[in-house]
Residue, then its C-alpha position, 0 to 999 in steps of 0.5 A: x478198902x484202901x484209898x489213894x491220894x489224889x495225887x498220885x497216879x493210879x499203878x494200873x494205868x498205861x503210863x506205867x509201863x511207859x519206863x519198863x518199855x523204854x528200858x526193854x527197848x534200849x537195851x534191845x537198841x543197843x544189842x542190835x546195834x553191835x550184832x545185827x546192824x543199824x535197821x532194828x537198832x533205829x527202830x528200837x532206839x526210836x521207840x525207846x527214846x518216844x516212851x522214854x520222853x512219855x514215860x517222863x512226862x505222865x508215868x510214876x517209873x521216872x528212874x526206868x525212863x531217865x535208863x531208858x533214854x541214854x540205851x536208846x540214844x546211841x543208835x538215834x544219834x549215830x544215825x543222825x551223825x550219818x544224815x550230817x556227815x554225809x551231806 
């Protein structure tokens, strides 16, 4: 029977999928912002930044995450550029 130290968090657990998922979802954000548009792309890069930012905080795949966040930004900040420019 093996044990785990107290300090590190169990593999198992929600939060572990948290840098995988952003990751998927950036990439995801990026692919359909260059083919499809900026609809999926908003929805994807939104999703991936909120795991990103989650996955930092309480999972153990921080490298996935810290790929995750910059995949996702482009279609987040080139919406918000849209709001600003326009008003």
């Amino acid at each position: 029977m093996t044990t785990r130290r107290p300090d590190t968090p169990a593999a198992d657990t929600p939060a572990s999928l948290y840098g995988g998922v952003s990751l998927t979802l950036g990439v995801l954000s990026l692919l359909t912002y260059a083919l499809l548009g900026i609809a999926l792309s908003l929805t994807f890069g939104a999703l991936a930044l909120t795991f990103g930012i989650l996955g930092l905080v309480a999972g153990p795949h921080r490298i996935l995450c810290l790929t995750g966040l910059p995949t996702g930004a482009p279609s987040v900040l080139f919406f918000l550029y849209l709001l600003i420019a326009d008003a």
